[in-house]
C-alpha positions as CSV (number, residue, x, y, z in Angstrom):
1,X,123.2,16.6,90.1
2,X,124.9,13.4,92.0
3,X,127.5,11.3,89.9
4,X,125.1,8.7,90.5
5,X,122.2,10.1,88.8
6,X,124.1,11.3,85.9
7,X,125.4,8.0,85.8
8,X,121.9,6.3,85.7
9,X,121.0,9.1,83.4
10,X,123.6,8.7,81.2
11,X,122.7,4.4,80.9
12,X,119.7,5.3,79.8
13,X,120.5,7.9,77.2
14,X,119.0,7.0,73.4
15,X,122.1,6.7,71.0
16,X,121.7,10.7,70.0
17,X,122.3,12.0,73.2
18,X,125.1,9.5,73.6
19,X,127.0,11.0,70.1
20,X,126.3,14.6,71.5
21,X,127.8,13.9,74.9
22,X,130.6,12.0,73.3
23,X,131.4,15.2,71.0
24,X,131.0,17.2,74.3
25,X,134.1,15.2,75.8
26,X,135.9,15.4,72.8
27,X,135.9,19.3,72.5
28,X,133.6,19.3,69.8
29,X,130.9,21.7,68.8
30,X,127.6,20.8,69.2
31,X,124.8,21.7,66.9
32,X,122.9,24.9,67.6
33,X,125.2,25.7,70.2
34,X,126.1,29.0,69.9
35,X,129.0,30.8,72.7
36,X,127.3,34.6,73.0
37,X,130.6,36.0,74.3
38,X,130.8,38.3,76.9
39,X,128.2,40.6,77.3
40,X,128.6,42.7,80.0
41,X,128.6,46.9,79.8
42,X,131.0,48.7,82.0
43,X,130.7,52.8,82.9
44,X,133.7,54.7,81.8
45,X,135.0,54.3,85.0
46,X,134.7,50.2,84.9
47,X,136.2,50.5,81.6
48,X,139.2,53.0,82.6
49,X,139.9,50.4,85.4
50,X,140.1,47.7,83.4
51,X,142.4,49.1,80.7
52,X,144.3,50.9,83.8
53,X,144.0,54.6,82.3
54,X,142.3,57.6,83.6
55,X,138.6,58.4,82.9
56,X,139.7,61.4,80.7
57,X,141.4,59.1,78.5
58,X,138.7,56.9,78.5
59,X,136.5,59.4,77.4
60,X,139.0,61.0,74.4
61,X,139.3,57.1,73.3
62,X,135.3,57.2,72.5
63,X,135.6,60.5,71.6
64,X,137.8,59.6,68.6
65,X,136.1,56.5,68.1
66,X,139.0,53.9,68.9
67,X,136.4,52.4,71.4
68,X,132.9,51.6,70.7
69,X,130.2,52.1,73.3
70,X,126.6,51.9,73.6
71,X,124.1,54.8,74.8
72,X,121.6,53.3,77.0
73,X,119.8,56.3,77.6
74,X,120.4,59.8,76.5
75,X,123.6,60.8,78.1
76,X,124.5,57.7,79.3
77,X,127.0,55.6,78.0
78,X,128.4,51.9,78.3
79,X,131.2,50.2,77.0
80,X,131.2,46.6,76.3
81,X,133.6,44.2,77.4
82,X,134.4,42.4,74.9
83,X,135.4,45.5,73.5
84,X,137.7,46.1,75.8
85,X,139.3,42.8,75.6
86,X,140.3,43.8,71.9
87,X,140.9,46.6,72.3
88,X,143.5,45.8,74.6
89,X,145.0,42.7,73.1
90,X,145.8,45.6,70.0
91,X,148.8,46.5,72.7
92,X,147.4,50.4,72.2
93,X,147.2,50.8,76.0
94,X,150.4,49.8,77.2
C-alpha cells in the first residue's frame, strides 16, 4: 500500500478505527489481538543446531524430559521452537 493511499484511507477512517490506530502507534494492545508466538517444529537435527550440541544430546535431553517435543507421526518427532528458546535462556546449554 502507497503512503498516499494509506493517507487517504486513514482521512476517511470513522473515529474507532482512528482510537485503534492511535493505540497501534502508542505500543498498545489492541482488542482481540492475540501474538501466537512462534510456531515452528525443528528435527533433532534443527534443534541440536540451534542449541549448538550434538544430536545424541539432543536426543538424551527428550529422553529425560528436559525438552518437550511433539510426535507427528509414529516415530517421528519435532521439537518446537519456542521451546528451545526457553530452554536455552535457562543457561542449561552453555
Amino acid at each position: 500500500m502507497t503512503t498516499e493511499k494509506r493517507m487517504t484511507l486513514m482521512l476517511a477512517a470513522t473515529p474507532d478505527v482512528l482510537k485503534r490506530i492511535d493505540r497501534i502507534l502508542a505500543g498498545e494492545p489492541t482488542e482481540g489481538a492475540t501474538d501466537p508466538g512462534d510456531r515452528r517444529l525443528l528435527s533433532i537435527q534443527q534443534a541440536a543446531d540451534a542449541l549448538g550440541v550434538s544430536r545424541t544430546t539432543t536426543w538424551r535431553l527428550l529422553r529425560d524430559g528436559a525438552l518437550p517435543s511433539v510426535e507427528i507421526r509414529p516415530g517421528s518427532r519435532r521439537v518446537p521452537s519456542a521451546a528451545i528458546t526457553a530452554f536455552a535462556q535457562k543457561g542449561r546449554c552453555a
